[in-house]
N, CA, C and O atoms as CSV, one atom per row, in Angstrom:
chain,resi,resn,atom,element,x,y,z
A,1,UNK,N,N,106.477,121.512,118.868
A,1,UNK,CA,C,106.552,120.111,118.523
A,1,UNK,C,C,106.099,119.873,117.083
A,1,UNK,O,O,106.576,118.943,116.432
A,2,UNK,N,N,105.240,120.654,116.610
A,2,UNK,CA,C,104.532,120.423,114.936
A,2,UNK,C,C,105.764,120.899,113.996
A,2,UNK,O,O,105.981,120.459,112.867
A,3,UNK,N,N,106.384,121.691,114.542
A,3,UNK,CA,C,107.835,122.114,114.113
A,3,UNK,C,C,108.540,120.843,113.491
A,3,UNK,O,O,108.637,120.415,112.341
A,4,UNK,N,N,108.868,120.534,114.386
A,4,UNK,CA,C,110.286,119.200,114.547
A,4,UNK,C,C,109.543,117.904,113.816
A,4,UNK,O,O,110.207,117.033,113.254
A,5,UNK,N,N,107.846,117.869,113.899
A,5,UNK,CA,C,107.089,116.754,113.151
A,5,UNK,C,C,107.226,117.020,111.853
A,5,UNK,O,O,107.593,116.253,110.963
A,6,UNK,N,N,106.893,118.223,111.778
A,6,UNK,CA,C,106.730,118.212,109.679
A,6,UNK,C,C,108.929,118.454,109.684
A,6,UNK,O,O,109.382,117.692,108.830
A,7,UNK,N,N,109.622,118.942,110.117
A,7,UNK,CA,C,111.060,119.003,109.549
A,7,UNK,C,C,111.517,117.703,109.226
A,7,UNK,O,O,112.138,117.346,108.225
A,8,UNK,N,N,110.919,116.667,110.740
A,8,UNK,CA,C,111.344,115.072,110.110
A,8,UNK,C,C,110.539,114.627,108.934
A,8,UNK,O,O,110.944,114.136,107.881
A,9,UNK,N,N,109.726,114.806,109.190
A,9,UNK,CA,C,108.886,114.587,107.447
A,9,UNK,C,C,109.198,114.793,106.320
A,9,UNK,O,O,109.205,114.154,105.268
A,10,UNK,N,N,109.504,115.924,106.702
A,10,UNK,CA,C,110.220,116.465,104.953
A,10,UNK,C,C,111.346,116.157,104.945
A,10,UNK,O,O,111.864,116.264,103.833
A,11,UNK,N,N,112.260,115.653,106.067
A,11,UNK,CA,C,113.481,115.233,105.726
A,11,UNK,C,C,113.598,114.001,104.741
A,11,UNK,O,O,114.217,113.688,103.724
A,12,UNK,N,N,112.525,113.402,105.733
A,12,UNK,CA,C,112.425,111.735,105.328
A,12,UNK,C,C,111.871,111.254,103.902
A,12,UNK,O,O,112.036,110.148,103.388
A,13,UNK,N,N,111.067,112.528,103.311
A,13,UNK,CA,C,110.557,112.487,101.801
A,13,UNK,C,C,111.350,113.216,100.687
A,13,UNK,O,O,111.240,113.042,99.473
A,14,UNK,N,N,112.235,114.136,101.397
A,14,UNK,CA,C,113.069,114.492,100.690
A,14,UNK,C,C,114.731,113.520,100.195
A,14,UNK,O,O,115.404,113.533,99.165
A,15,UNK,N,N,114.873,112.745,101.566
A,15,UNK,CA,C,115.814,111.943,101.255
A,15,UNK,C,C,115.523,110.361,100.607
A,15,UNK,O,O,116.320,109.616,100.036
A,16,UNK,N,N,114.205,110.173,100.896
A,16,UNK,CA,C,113.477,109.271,100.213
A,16,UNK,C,C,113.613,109.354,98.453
A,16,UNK,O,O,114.014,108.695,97.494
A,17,UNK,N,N,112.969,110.665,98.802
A,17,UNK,CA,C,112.744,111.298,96.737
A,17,UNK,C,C,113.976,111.303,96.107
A,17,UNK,O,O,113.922,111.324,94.878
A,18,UNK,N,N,115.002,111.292,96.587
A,18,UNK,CA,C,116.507,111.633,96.229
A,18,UNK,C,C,116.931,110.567,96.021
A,18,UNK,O,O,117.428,110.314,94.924
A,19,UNK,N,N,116.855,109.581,97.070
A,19,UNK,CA,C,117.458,107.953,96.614
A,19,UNK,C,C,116.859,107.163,96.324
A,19,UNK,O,O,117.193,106.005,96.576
A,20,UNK,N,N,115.626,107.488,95.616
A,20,UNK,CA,C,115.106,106.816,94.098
A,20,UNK,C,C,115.902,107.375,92.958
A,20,UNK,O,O,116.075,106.658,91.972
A,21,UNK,N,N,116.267,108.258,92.985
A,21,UNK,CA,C,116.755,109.201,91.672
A,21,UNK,C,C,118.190,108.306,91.750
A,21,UNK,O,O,118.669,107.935,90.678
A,22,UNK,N,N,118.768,108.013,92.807
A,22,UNK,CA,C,120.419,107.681,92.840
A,22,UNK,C,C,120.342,106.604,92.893
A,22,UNK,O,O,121.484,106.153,92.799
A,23,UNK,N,N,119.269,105.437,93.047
A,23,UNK,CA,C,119.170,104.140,93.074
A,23,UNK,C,C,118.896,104.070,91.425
A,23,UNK,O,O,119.573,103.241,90.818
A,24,UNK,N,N,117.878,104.945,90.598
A,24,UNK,CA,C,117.912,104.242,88.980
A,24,UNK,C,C,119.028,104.884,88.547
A,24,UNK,O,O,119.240,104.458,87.411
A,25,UNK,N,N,120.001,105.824,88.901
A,25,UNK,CA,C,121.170,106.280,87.914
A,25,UNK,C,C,122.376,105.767,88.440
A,25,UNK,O,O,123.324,105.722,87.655
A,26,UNK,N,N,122.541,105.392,89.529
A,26,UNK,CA,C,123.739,104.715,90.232
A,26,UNK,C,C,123.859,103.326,90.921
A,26,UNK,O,O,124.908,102.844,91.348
A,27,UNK,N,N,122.840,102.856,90.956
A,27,UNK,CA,C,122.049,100.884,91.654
A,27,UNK,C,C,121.425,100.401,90.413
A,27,UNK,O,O,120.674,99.427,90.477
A,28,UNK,N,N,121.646,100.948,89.356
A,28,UNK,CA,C,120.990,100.267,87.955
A,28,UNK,C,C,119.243,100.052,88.525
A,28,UNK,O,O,118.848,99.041,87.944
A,29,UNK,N,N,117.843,100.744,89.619
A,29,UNK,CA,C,117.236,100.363,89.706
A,29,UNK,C,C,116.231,100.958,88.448
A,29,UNK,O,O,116.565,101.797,87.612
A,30,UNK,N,N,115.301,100.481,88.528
A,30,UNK,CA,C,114.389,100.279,87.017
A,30,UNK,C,C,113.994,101.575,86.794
A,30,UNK,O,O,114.465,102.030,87.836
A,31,UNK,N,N,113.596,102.345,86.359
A,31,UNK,CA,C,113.138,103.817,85.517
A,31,UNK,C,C,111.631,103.528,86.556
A,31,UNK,O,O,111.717,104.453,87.364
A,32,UNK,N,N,110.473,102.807,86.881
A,32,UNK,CA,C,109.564,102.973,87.830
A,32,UNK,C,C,109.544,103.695,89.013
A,32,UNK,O,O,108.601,104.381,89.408
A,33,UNK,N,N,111.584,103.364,90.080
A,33,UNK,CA,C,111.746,104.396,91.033
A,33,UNK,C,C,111.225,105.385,91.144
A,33,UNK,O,O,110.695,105.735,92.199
A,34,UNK,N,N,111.251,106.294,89.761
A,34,UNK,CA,C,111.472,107.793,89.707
A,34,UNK,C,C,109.857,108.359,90.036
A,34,UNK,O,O,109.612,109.546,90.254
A,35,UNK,N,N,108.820,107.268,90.024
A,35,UNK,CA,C,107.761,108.230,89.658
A,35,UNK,C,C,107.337,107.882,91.718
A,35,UNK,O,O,107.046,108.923,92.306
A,36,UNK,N,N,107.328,107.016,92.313
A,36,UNK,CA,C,107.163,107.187,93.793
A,36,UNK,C,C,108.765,108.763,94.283
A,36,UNK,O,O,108.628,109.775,94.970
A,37,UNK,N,N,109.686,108.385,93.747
A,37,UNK,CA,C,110.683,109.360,94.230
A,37,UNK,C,C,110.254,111.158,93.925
A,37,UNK,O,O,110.179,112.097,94.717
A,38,UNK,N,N,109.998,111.073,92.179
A,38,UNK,CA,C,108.796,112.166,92.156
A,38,UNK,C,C,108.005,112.923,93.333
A,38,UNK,O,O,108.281,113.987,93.887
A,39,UNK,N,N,106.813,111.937,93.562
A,39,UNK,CA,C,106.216,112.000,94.583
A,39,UNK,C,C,106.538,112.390,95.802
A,39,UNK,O,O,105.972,113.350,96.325
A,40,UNK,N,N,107.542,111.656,96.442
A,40,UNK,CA,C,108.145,111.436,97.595
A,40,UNK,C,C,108.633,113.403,97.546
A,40,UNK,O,O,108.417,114.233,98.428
A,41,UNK,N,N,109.190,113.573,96.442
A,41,UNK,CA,C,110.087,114.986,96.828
A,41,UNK,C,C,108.800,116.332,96.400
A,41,UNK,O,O,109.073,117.527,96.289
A,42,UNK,N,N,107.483,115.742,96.230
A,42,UNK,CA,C,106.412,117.178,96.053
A,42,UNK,C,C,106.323,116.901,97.466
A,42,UNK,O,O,106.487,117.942,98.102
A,43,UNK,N,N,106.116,115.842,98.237
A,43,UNK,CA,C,105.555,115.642,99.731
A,43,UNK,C,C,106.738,116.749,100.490
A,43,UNK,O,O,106.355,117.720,101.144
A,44,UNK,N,N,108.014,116.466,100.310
A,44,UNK,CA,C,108.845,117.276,100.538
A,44,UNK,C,C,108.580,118.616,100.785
A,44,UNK,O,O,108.439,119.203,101.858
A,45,UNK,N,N,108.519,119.133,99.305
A,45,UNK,CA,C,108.239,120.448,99.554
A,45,UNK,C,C,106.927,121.323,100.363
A,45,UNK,O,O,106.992,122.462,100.824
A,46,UNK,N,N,105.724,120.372,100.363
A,46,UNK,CA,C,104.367,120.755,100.715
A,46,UNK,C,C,104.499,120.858,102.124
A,46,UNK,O,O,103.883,121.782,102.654
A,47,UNK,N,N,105.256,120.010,102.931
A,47,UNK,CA,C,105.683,119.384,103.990
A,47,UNK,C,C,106.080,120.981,104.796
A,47,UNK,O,O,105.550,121.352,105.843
A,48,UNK,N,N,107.131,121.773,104.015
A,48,UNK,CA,C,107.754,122.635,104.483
A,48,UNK,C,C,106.684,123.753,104.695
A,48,UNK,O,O,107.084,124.607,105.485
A,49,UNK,N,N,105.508,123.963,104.234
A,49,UNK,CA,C,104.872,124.913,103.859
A,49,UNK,C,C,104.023,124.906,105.410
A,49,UNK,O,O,103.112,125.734,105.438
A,50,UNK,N,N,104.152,124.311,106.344
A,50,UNK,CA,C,103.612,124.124,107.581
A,50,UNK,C,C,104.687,124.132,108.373
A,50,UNK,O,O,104.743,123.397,109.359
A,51,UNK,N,N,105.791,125.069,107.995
A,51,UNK,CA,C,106.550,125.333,109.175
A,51,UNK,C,C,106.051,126.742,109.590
A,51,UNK,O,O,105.533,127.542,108.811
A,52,UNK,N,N,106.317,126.990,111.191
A,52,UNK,CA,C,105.923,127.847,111.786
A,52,UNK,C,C,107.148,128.999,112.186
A,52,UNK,O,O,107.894,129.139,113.155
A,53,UNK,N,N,106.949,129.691,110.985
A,53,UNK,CA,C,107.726,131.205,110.739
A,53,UNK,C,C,107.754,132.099,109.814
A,53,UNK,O,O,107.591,131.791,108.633
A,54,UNK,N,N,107.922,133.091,110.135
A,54,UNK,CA,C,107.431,134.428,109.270
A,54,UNK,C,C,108.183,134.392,107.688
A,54,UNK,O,O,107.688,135.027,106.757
A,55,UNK,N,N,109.169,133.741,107.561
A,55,UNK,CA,C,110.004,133.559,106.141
A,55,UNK,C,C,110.771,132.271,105.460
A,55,UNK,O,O,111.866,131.813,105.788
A,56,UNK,N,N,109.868,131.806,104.396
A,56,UNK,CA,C,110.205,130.557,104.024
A,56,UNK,C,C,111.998,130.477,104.123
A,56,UNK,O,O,112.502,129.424,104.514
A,57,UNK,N,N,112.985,131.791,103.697
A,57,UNK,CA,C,114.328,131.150,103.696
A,57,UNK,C,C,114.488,130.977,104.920
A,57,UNK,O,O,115.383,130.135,104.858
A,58,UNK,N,N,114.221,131.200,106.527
A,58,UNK,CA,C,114.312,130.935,107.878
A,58,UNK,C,C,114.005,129.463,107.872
A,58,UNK,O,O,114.741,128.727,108.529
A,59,UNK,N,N,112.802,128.858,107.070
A,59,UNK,CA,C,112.306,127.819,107.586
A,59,UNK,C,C,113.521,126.638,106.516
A,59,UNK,O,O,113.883,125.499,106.812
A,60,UNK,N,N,113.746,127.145,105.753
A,60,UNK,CA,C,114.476,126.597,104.671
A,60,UNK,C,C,116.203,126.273,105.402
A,60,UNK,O,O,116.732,125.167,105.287
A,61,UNK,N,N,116.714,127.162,105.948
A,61,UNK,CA,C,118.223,127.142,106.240
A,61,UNK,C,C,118.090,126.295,107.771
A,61,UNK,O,O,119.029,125.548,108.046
A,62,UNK,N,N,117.119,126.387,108.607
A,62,UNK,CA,C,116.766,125.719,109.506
A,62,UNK,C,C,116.834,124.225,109.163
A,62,UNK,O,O,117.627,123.538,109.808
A,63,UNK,N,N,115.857,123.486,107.929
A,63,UNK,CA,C,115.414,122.580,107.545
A,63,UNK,C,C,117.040,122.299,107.473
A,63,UNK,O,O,117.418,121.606,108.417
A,64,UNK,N,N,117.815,122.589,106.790
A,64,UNK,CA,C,119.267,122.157,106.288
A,64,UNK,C,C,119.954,121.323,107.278
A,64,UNK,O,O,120.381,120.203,107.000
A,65,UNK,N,N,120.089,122.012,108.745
A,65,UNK,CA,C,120.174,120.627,109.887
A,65,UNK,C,C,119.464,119.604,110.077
A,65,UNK,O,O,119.986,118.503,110.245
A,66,UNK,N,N,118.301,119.765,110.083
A,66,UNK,CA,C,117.806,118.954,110.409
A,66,UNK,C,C,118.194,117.545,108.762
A,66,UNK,O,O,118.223,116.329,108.948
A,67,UNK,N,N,118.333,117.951,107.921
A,67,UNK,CA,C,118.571,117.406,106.991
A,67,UNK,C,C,119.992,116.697,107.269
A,67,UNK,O,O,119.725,115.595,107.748
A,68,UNK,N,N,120.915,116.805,107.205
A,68,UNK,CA,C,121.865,116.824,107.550
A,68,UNK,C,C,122.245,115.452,108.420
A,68,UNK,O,O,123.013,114.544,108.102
A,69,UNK,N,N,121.276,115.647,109.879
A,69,UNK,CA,C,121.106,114.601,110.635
A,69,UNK,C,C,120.157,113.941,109.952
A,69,UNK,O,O,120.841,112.939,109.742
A,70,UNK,N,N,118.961,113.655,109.351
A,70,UNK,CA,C,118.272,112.814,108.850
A,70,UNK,C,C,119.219,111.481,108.172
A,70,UNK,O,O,119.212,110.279,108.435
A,71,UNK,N,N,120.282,112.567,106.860
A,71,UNK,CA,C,121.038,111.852,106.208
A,71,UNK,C,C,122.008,111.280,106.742
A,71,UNK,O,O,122.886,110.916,105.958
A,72,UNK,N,N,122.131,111.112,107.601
A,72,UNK,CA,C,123.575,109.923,108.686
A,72,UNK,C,C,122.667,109.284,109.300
A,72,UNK,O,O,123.248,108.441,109.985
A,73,UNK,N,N,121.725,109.219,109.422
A,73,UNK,CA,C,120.469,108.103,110.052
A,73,UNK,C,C,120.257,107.453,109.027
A,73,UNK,O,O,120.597,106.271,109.083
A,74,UNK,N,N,119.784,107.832,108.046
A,74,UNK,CA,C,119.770,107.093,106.673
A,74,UNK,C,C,120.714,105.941,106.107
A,74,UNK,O,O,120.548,104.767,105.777
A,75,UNK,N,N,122.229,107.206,106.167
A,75,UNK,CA,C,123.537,106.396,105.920
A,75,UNK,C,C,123.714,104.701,106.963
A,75,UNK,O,O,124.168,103.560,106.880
A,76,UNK,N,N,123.020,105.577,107.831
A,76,UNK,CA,C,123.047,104.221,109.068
A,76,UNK,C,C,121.655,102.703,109.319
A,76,UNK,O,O,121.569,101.579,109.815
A,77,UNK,N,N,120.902,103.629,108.639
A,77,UNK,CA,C,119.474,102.773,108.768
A,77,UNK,C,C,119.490,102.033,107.516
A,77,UNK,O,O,119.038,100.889,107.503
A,78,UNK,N,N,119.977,102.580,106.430
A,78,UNK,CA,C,119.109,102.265,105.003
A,78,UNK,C,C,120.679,101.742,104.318
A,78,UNK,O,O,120.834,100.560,104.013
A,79,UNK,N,N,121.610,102.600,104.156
A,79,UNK,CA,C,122.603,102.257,103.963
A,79,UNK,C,C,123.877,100.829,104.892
A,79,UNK,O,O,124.870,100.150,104.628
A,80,UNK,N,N,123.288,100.994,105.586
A,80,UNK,CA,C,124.250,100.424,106.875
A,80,UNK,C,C,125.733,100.925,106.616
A,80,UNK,O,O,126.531,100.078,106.213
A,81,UNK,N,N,126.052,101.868,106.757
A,81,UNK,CA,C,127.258,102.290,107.126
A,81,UNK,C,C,127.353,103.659,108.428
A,81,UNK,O,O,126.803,104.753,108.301
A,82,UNK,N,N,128.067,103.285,109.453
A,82,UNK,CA,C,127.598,103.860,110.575
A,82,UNK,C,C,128.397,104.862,110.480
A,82,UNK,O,O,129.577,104.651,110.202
A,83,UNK,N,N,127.934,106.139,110.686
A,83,UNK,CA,C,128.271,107.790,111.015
A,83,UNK,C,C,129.736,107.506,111.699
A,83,UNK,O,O,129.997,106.498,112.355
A,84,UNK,N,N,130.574,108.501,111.444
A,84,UNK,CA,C,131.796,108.370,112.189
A,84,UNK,C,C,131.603,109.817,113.303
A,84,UNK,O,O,130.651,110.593,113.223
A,85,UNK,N,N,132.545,109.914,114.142
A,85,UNK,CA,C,132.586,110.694,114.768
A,85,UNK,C,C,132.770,111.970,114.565
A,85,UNK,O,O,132.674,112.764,115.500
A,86,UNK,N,N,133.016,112.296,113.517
A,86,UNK,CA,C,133.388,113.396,112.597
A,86,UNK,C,C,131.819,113.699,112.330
A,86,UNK,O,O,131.285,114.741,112.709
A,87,UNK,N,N,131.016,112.473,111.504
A,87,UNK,CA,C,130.215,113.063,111.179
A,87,UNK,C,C,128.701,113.373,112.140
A,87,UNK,O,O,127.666,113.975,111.852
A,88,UNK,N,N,129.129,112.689,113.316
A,88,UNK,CA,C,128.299,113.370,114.728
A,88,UNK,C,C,128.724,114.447,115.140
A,88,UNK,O,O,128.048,114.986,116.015
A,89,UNK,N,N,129.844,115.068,114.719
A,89,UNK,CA,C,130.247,116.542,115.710
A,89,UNK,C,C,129.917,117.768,114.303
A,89,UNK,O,O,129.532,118.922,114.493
A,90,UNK,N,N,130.163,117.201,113.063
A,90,UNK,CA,C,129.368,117.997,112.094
A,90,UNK,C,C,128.064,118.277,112.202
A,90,UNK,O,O,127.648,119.390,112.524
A,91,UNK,N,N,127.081,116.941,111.848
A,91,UNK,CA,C,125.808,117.259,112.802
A,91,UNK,C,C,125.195,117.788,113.719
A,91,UNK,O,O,124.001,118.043,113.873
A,92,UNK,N,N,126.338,117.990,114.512
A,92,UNK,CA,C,126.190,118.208,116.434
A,92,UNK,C,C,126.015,120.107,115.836
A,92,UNK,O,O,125.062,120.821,116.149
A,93,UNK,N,N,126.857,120.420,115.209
A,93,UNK,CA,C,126.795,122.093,114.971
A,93,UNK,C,C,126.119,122.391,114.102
A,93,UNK,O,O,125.682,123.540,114.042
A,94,UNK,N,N,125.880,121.648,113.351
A,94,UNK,CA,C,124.675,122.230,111.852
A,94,UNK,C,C,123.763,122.178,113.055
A,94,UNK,O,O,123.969,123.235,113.651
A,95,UNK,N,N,122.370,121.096,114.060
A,95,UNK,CA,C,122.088,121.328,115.112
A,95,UNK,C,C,121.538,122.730,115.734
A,95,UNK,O,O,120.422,123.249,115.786
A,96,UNK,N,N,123.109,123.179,116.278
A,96,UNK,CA,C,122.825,124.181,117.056
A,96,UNK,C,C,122.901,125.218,115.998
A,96,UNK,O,O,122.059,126.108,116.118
A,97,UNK,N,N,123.583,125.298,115.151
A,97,UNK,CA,C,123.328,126.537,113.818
A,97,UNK,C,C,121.409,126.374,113.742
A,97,UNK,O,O,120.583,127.187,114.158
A,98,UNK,N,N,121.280,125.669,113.383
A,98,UNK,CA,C,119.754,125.497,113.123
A,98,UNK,C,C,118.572,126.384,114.352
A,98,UNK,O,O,117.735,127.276,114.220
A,99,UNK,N,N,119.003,125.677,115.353
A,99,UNK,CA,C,118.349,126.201,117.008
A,99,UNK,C,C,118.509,127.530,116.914
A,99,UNK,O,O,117.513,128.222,117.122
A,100,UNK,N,N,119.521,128.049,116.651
A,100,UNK,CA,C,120.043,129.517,116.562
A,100,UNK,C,C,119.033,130.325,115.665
A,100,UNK,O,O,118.536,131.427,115.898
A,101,UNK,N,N,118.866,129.543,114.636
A,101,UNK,CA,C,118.442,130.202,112.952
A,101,UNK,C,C,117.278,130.549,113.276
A,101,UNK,O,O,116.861,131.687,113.060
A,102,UNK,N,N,116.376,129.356,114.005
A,102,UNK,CA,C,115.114,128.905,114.213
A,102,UNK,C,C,114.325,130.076,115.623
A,102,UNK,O,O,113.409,130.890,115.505
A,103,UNK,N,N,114.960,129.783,116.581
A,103,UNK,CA,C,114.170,130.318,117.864
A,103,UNK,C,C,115.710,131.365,117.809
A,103,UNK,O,O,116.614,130.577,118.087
A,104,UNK,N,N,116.233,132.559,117.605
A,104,UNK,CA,C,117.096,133.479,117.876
A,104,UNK,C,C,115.897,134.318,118.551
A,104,UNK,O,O,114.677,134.167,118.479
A,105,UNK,N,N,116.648,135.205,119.193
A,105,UNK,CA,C,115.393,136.566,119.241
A,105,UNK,C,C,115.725,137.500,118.046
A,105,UNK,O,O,116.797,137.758,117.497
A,106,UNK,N,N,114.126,138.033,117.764
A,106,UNK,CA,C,114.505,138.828,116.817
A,106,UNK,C,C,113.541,140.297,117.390
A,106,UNK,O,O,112.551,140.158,118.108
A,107,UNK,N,N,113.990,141.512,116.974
A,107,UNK,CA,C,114.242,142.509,117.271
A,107,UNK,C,C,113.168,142.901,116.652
A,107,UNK,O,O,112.868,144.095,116.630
């Protein structure tokens, strides 16, 4: 469960930190964004450093689903434009790619 707590975390500071950066270069918002978005994307990375596995690129290609789905929640929460079905069955397999990446057995 501390798993899936810090992956939403860092999703949510990573996509946070990102659309400050795309809100002052693409929403005309003020040059101030950048320094909470800054922020927002060190939380990001620190975030990851409490995942539970033997190799940051495991915890890293894992994180990528979960990212993935964060960002169509986003598109849907923050953006209001709702996920199409396409982009729930994309999600749906990044997902299980992830589950796979994450808990496989390993030898």
């Amino acid at each position: 469960m501390k798993t899936a707590a810090v992956y939403v975390g860092a999703a949510i500071a990573e996509i946070a930190g990102c659309f400050a950066f795309w809100g002052w270069l693409r929403l005309g918002k003020p040059v101030w964004w950048l320094l909470p978005g800054l922020l927002s994307l060190v939380g990001f990375a620190y975030l990851l450093t409490f995942v539970e596995t033997d190799a940051a690129g495991r915890a890293y290609a894992t994180y990528g689903g979960i990212y993935i789905v964060a960002s169509l929640f986003w598109l849907w929460a923050i953006e209001s434009m709702r996920p199409d079905r396409w982009d729930v069955a994309g999600a749906s397999l990044c997902l299980i790619g992830a589950a796979v990446i994450l808990w496989g057995p390993r030898g």
